[in-house]
PDBQT receptor file of N, H, CA, C and O in Angstrom, charges set to zero:
ATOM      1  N   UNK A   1     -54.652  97.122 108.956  1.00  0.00    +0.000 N 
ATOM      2  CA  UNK A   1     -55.596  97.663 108.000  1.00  0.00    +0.000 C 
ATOM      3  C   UNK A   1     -56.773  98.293 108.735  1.00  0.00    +0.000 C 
ATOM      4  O   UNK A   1     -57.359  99.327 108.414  1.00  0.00    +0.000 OA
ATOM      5  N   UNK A   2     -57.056  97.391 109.913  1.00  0.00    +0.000 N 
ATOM      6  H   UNK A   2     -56.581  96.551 110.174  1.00  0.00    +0.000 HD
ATOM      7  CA  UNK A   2     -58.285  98.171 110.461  1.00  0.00    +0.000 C 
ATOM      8  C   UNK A   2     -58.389  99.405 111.003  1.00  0.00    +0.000 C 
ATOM      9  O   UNK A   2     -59.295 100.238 110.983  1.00  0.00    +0.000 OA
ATOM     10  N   UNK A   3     -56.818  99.379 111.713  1.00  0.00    +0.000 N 
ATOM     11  H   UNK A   3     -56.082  98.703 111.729  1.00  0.00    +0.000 HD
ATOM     12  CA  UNK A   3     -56.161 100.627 112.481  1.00  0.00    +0.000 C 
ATOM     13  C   UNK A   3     -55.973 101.676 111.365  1.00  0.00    +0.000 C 
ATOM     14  O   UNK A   3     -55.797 102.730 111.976  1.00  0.00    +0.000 OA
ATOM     15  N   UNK A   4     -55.921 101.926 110.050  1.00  0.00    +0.000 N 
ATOM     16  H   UNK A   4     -56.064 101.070 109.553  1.00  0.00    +0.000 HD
ATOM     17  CA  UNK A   4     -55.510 102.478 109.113  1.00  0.00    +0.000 C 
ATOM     18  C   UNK A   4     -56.832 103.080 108.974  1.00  0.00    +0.000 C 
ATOM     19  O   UNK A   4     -57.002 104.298 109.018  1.00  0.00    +0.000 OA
ATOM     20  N   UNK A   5     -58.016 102.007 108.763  1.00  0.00    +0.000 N 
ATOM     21  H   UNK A   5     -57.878 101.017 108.728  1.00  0.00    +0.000 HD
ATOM     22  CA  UNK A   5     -59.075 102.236 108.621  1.00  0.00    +0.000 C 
ATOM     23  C   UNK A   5     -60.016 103.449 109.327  1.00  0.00    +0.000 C 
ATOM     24  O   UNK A   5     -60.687 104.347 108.818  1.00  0.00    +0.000 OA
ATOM     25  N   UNK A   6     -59.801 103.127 110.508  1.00  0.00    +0.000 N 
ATOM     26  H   UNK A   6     -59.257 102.398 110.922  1.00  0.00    +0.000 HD
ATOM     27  CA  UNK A   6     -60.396 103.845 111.908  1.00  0.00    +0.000 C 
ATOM     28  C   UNK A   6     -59.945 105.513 111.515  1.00  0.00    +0.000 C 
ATOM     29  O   UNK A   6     -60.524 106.593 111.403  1.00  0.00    +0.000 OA
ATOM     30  N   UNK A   7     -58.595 104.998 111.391  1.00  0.00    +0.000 N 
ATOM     31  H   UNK A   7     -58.124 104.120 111.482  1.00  0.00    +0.000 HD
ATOM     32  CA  UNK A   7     -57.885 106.456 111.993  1.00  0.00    +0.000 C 
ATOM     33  C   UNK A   7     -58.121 107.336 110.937  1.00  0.00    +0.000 C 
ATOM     34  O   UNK A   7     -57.995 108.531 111.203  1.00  0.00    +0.000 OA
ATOM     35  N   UNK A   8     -58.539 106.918 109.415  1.00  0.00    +0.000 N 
ATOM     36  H   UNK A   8     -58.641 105.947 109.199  1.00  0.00    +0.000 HD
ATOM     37  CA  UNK A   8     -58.926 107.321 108.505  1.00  0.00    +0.000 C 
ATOM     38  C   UNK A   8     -60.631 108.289 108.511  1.00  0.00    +0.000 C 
ATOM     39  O   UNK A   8     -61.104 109.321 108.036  1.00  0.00    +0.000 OA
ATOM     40  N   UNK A   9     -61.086 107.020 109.466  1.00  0.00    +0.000 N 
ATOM     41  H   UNK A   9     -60.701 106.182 109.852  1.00  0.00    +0.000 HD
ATOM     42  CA  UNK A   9     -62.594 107.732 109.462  1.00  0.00    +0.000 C 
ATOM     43  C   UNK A   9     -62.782 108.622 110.560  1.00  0.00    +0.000 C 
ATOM     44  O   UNK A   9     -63.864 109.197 110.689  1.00  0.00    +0.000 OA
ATOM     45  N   UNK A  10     -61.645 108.837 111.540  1.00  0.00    +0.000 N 
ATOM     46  H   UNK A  10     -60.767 108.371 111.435  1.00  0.00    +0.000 HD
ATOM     47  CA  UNK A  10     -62.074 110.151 112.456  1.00  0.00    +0.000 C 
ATOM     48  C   UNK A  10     -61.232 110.986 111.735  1.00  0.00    +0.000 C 
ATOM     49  O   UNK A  10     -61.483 112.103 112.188  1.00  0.00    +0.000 OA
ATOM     50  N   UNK A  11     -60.374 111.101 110.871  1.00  0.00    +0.000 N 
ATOM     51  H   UNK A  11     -60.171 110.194 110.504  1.00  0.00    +0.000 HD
ATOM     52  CA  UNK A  11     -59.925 111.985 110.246  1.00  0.00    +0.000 C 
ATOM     53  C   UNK A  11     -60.668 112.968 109.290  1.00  0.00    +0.000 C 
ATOM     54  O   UNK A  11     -60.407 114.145 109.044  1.00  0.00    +0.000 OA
ATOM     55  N   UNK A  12     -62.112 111.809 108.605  1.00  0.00    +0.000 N 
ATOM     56  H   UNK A  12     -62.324 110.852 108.805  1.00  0.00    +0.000 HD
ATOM     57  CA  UNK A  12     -62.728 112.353 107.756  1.00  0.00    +0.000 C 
ATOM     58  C   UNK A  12     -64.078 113.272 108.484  1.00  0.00    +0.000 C 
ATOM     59  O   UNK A  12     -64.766 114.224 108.116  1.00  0.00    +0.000 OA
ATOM     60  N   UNK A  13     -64.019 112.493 109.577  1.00  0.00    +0.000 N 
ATOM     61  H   UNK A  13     -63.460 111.720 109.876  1.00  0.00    +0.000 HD
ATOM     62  CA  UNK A  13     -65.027 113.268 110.720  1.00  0.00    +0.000 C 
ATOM     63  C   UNK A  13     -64.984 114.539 111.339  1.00  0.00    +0.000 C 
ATOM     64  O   UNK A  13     -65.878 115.258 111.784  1.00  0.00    +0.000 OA
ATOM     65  N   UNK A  14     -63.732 114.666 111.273  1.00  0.00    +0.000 N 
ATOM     66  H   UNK A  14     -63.006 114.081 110.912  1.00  0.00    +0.000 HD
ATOM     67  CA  UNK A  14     -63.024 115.864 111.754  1.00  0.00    +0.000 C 
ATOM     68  C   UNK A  14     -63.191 116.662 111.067  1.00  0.00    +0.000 C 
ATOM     69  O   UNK A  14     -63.450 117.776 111.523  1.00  0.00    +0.000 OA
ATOM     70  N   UNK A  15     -63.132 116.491 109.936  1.00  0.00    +0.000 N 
ATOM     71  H   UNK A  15     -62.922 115.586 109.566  1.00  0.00    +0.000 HD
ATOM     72  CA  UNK A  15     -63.053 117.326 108.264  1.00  0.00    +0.000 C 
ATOM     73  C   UNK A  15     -64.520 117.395 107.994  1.00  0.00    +0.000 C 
ATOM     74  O   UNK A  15     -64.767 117.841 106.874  1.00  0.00    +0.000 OA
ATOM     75  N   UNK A  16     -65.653 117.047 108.777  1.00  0.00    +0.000 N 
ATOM     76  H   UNK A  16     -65.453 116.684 109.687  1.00  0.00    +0.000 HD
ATOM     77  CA  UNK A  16     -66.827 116.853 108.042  1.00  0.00    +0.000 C 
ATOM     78  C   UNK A  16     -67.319 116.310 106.874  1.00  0.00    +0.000 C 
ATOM     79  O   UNK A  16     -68.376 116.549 106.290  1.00  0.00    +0.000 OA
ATOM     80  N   UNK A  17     -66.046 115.229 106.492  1.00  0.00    +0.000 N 
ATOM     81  H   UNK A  17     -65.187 115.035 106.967  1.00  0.00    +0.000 HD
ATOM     82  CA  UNK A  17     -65.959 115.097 104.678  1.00  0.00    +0.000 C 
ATOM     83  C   UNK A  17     -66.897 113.442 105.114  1.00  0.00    +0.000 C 
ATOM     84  O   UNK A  17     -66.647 112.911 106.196  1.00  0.00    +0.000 OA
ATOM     85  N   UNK A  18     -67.775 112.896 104.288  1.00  0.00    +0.000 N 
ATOM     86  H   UNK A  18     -67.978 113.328 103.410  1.00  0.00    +0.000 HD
ATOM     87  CA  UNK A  18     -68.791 111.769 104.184  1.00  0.00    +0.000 C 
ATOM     88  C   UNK A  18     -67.718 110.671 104.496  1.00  0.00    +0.000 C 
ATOM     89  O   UNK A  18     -66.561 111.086 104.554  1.00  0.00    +0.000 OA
ATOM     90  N   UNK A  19     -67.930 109.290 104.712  1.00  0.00    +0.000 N 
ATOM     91  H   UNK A  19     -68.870 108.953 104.664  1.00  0.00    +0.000 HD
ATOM     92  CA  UNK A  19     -67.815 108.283 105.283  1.00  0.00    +0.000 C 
ATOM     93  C   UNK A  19     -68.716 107.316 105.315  1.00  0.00    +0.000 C 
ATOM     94  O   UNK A  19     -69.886 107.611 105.561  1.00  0.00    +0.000 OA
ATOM     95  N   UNK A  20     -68.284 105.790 105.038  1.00  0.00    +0.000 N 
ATOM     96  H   UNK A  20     -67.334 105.551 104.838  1.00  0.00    +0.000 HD
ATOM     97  CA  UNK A  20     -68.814 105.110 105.526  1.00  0.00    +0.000 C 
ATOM     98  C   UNK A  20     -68.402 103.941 106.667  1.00  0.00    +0.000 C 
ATOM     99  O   UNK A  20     -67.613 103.003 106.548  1.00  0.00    +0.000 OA
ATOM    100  N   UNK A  21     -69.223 104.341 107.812  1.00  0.00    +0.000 N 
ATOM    101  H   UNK A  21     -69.864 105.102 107.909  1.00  0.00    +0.000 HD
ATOM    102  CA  UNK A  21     -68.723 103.876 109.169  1.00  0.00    +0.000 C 
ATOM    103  C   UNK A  21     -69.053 102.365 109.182  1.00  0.00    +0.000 C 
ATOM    104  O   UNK A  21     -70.061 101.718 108.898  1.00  0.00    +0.000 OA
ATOM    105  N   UNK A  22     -67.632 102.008 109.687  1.00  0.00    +0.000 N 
ATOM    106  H   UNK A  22     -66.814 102.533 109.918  1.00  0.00    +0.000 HD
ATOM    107  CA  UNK A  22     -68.222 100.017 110.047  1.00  0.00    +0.000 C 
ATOM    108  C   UNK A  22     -68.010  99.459 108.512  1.00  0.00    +0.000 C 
ATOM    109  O   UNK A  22     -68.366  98.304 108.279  1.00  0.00    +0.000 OA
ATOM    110  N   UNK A  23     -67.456 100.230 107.496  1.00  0.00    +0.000 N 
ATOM    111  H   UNK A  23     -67.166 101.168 107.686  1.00  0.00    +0.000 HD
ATOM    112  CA  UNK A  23     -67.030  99.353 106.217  1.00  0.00    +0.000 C 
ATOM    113  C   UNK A  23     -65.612  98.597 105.848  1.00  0.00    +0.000 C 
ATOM    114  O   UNK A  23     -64.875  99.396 105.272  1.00  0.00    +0.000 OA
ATOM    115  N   UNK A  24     -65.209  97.732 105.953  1.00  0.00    +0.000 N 
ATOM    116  H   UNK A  24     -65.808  97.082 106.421  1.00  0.00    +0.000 HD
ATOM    117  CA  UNK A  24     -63.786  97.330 105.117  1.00  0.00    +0.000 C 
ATOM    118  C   UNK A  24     -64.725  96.039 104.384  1.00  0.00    +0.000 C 
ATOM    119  O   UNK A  24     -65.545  95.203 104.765  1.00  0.00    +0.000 OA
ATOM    120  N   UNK A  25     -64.183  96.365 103.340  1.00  0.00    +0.000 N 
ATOM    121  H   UNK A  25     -63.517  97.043 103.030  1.00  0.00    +0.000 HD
ATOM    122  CA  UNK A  25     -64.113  95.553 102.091  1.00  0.00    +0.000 C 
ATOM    123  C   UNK A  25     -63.508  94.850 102.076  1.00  0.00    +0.000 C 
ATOM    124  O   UNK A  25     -62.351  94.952 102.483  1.00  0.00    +0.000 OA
ATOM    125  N   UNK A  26     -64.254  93.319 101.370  1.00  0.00    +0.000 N 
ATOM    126  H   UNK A  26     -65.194  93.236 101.038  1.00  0.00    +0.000 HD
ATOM    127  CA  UNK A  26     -63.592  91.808 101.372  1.00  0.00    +0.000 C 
ATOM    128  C   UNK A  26     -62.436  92.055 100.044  1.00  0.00    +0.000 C 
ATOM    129  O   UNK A  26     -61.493  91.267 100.110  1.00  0.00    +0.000 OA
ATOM    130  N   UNK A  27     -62.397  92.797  99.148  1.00  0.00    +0.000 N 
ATOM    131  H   UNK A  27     -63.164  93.437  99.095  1.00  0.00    +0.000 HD
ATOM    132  CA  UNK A  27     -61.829  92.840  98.883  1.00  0.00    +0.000 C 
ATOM    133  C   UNK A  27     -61.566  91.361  97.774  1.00  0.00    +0.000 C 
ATOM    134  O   UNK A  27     -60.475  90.820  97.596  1.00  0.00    +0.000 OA
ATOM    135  N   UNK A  28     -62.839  90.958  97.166  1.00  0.00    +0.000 N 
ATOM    136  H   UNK A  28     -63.726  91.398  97.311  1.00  0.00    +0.000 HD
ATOM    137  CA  UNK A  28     -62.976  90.187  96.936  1.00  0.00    +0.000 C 
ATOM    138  C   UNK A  28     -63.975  90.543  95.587  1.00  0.00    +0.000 C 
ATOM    139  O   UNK A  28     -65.101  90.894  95.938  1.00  0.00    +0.000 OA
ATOM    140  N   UNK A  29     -63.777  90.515  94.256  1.00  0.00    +0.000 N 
ATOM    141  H   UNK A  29     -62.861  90.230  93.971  1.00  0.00    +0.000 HD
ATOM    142  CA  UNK A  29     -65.172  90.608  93.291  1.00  0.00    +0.000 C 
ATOM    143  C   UNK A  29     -65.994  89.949  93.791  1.00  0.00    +0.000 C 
ATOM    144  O   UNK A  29     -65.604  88.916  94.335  1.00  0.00    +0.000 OA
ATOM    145  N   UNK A  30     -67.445  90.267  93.814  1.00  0.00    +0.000 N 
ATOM    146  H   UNK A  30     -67.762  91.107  93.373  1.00  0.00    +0.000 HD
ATOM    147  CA  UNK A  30     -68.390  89.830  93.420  1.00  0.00    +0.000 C 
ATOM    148  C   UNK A  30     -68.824  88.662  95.188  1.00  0.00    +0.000 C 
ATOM    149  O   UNK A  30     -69.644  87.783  95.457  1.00  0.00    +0.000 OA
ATOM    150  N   UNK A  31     -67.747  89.352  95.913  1.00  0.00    +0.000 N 
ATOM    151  H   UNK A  31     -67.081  90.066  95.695  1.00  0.00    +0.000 HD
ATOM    152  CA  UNK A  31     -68.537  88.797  97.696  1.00  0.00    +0.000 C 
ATOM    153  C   UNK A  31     -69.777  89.247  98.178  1.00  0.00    +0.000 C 
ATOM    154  O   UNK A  31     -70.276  88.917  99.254  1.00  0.00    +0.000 OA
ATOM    155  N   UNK A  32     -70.382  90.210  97.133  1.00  0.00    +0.000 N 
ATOM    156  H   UNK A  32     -69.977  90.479  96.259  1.00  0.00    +0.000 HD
ATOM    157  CA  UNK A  32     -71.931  90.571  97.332  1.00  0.00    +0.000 C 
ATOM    158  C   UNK A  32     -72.525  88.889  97.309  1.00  0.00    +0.000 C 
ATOM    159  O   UNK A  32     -73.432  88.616  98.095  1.00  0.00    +0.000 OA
ATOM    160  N   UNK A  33     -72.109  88.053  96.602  1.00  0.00    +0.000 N 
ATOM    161  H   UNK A  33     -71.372  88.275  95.963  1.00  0.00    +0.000 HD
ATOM    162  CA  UNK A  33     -73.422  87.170  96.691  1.00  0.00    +0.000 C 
ATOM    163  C   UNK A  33     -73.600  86.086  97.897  1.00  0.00    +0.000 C 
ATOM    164  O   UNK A  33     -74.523  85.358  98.262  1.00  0.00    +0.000 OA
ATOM    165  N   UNK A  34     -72.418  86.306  98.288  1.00  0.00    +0.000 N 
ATOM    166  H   UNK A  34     -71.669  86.898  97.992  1.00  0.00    +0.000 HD
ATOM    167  CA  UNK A  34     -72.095  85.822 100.125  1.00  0.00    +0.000 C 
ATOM    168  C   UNK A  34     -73.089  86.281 101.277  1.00  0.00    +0.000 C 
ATOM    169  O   UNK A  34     -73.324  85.709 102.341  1.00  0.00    +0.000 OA
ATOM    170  N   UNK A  35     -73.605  87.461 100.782  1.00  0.00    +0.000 N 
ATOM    171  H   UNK A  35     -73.414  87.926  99.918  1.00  0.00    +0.000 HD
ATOM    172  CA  UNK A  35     -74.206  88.405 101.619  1.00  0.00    +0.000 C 
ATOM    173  C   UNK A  35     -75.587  88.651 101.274  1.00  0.00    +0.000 C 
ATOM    174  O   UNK A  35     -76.471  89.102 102.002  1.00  0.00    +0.000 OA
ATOM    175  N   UNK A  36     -75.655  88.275 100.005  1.00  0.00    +0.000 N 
ATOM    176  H   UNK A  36     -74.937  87.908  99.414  1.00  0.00    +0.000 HD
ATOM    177  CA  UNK A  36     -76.964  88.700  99.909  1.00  0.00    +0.000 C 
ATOM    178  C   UNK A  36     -78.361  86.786 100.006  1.00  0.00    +0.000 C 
ATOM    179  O   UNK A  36     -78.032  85.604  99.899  1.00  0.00    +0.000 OA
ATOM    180  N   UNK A  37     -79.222  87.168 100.146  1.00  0.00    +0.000 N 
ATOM    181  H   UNK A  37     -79.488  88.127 100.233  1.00  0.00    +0.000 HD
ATOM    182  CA  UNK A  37     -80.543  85.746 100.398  1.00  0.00    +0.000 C 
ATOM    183  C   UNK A  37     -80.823  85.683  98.621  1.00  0.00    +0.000 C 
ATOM    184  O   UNK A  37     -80.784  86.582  97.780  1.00  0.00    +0.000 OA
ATOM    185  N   UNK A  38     -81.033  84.624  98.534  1.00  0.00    +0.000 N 
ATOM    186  H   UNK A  38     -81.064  83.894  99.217  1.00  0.00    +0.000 HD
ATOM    187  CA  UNK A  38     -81.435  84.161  97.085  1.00  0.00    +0.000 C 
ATOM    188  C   UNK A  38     -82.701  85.243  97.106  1.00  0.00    +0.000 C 
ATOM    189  O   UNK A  38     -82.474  86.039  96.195  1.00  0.00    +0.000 OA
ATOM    190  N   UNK A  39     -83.618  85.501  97.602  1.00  0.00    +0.000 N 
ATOM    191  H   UNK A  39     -83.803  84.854  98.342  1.00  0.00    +0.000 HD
ATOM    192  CA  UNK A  39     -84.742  86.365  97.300  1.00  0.00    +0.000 C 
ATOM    193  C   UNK A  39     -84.491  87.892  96.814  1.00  0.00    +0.000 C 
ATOM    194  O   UNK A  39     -85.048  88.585  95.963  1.00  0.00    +0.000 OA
ATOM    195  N   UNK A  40     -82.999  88.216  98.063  1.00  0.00    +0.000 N 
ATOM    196  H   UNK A  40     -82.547  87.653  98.755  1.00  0.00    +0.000 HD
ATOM    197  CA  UNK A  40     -82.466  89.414  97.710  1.00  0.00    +0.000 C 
ATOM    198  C   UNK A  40     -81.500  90.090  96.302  1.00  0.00    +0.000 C 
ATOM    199  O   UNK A  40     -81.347  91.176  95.743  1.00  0.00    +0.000 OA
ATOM    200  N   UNK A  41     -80.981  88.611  96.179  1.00  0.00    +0.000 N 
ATOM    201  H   UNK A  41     -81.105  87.728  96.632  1.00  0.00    +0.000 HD
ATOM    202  CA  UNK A  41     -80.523  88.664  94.631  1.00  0.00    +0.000 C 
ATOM    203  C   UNK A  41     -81.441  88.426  93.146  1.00  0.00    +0.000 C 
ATOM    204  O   UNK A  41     -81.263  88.642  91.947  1.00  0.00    +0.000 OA
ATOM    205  N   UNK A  42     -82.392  87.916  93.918  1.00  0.00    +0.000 N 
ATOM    206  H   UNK A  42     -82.537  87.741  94.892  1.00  0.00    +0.000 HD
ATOM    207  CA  UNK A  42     -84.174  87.715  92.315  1.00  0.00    +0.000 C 
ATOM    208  C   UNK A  42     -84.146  89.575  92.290  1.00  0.00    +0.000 C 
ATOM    209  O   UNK A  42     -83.956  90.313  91.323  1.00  0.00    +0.000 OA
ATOM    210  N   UNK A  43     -84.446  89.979  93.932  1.00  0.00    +0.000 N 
ATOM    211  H   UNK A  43     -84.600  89.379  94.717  1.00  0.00    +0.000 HD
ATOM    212  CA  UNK A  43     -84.892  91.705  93.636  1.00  0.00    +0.000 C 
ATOM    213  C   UNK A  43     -83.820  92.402  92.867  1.00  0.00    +0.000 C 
ATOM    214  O   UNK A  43     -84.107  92.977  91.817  1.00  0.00    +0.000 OA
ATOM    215  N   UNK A  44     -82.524  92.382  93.361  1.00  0.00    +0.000 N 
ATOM    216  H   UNK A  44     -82.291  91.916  94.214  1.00  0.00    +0.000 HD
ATOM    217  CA  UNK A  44     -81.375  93.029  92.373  1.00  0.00    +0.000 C 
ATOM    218  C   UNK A  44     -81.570  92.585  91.029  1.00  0.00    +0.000 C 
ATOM    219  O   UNK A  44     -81.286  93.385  90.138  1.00  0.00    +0.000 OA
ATOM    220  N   UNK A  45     -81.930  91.648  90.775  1.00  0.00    +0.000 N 
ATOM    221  H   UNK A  45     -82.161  90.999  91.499  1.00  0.00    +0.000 HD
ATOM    222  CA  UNK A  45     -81.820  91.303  88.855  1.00  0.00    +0.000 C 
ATOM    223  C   UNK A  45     -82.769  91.488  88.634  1.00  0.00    +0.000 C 
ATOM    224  O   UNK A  45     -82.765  91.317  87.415  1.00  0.00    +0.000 OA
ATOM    225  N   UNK A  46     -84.116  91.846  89.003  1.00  0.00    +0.000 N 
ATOM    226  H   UNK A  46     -84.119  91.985  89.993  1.00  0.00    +0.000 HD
ATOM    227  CA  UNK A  46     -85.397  92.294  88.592  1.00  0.00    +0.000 C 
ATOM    228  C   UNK A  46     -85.332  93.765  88.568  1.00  0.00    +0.000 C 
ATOM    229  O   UNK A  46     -86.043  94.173  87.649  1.00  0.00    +0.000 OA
ATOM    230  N   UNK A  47     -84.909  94.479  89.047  1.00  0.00    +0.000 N 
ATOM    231  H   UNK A  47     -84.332  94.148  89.793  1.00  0.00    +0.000 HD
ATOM    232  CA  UNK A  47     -84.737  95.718  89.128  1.00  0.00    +0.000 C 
ATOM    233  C   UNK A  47     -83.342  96.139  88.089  1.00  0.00    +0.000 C 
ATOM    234  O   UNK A  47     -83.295  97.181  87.435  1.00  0.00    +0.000 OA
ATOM    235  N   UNK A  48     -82.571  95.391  88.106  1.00  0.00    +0.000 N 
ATOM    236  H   UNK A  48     -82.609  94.545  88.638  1.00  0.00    +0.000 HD
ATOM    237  CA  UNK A  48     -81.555  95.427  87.065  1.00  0.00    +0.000 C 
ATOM    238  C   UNK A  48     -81.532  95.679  85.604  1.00  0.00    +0.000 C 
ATOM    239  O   UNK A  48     -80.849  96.433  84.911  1.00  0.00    +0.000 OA
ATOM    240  N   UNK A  49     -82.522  94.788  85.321  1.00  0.00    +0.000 N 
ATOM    241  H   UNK A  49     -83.076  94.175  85.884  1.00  0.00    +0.000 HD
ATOM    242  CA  UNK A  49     -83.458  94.285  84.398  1.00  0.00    +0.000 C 
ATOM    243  C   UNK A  49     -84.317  95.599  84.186  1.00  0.00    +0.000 C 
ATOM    244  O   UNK A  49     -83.963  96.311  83.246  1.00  0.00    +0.000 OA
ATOM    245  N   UNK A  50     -85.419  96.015  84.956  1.00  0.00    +0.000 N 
ATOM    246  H   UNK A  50     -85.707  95.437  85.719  1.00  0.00    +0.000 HD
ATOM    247  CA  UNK A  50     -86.568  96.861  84.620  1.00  0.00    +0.000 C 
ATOM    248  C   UNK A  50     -85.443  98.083  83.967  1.00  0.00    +0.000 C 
ATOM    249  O   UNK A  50     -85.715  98.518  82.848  1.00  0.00    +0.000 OA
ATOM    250  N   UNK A  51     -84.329  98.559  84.603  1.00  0.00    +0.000 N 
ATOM    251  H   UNK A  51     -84.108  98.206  85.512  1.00  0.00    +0.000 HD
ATOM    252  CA  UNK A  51     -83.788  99.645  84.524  1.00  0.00    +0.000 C 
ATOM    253  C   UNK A  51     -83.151  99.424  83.135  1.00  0.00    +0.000 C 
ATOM    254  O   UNK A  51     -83.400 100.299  82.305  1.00  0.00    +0.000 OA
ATOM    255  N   UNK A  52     -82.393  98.428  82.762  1.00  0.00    +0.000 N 
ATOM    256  H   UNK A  52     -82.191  97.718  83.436  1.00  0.00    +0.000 HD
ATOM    257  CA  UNK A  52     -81.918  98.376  81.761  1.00  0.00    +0.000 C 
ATOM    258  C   UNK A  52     -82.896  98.164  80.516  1.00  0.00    +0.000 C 
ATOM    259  O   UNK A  52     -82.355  97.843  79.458  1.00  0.00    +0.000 OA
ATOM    260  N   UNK A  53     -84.166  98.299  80.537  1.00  0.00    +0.000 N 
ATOM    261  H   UNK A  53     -84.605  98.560  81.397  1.00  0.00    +0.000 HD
ATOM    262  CA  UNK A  53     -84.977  98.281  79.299  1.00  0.00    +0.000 C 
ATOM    263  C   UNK A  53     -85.070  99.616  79.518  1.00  0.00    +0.000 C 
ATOM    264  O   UNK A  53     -85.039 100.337  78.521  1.00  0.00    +0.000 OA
ATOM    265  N   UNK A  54     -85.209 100.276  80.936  1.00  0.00    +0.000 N 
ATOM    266  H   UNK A  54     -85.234  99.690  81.746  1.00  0.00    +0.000 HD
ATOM    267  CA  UNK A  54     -85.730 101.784  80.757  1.00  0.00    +0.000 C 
ATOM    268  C   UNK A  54     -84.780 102.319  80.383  1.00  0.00    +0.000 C 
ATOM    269  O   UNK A  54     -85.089 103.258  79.649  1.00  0.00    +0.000 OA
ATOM    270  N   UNK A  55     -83.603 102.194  80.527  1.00  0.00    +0.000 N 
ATOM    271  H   UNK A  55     -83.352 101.431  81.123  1.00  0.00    +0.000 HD
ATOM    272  CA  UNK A  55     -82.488 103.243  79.494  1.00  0.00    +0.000 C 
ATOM    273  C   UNK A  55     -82.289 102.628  78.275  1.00  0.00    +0.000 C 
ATOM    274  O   UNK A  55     -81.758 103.297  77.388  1.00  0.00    +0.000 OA
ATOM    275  N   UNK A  56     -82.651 101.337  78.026  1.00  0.00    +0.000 N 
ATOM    276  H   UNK A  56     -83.082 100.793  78.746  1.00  0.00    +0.000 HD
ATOM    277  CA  UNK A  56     -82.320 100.957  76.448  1.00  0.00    +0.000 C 
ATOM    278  C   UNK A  56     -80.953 100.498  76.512  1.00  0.00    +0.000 C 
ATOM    279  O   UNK A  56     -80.235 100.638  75.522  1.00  0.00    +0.000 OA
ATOM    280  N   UNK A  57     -80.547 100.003  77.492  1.00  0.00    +0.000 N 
ATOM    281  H   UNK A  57     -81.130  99.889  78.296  1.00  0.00    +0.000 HD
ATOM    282  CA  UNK A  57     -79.065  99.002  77.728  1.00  0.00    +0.000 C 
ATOM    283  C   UNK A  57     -79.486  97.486  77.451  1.00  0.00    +0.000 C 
ATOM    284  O   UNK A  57     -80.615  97.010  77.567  1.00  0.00    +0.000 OA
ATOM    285  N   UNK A  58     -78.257  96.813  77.040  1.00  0.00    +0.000 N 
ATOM    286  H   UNK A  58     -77.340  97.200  76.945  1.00  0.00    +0.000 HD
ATOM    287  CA  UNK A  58     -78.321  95.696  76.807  1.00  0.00    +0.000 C 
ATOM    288  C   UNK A  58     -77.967  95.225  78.340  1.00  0.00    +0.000 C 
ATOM    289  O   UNK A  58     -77.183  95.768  79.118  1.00  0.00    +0.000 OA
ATOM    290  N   UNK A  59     -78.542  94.393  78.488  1.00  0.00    +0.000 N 
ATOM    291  H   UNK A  59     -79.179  93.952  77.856  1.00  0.00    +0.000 HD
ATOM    292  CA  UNK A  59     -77.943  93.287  79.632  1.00  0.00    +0.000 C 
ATOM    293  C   UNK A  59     -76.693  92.574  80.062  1.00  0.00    +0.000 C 
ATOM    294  O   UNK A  59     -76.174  92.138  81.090  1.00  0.00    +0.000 OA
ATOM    295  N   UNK A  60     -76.387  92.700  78.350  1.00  0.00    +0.000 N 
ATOM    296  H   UNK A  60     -76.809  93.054  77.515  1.00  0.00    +0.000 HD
ATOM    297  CA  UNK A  60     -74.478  91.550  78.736  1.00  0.00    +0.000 C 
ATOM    298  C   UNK A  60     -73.954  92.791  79.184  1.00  0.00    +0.000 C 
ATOM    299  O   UNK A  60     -73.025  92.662  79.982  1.00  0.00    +0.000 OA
ATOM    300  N   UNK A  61     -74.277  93.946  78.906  1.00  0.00    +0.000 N 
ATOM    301  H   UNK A  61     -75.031  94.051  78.258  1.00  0.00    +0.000 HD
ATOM    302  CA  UNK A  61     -73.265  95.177  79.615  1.00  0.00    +0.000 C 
ATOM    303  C   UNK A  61     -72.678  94.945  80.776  1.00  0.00    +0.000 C 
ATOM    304  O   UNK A  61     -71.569  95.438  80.982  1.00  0.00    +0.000 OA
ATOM    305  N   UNK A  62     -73.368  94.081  81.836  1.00  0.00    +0.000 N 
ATOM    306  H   UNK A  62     -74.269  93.681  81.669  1.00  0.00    +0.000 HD
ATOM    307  CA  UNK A  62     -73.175  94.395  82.987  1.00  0.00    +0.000 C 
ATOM    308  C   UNK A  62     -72.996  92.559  83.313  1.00  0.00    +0.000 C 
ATOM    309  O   UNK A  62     -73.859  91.684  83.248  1.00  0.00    +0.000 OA
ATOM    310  N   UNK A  63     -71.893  92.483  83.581  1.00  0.00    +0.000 N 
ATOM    311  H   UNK A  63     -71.192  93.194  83.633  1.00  0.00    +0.000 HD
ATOM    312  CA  UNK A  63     -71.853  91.160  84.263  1.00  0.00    +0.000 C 
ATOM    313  C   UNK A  63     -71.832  90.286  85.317  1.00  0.00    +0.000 C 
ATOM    314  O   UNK A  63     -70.732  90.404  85.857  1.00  0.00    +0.000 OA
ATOM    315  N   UNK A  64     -72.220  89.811  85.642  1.00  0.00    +0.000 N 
ATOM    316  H   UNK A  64     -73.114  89.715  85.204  1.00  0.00    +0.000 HD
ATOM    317  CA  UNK A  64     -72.809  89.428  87.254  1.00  0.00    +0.000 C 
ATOM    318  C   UNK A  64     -72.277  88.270  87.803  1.00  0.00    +0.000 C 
ATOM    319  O   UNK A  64     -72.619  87.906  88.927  1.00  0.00    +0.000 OA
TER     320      UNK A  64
């Protein structure tokens, strides 16, 4: 997979087409919270939050 990976991103390099370098995915829902600090996940739902009153979304929309 990694080799798949690689050979994928000098391919896209070649092509000038965007990339993101140094990514494979866990491949896993929701392994963001593995990664992220309890402080860093208050800022994501505070900001989650501000945005979803500013468009007038409900909250259960989006499940976490």
């Amino acid at each position: 997979m990694k080799e798949k990976y690689e050979e994928n991103c000098k391919q896209k390099m070649e092509e000038g087409k965007p990339f993101k370098k140094n990514h494979i995915r866990q491949g896993q829902s929701g392994a963001w919270r593995k990664v992220l600090t309890k402080e860093q996940e208050a800022k994501l739902f505070a900001v989650h939050n501000e945005r979803c009153a500013e468009y007038g979304l409900p909250l259960e929309l989006f499940d976490f």
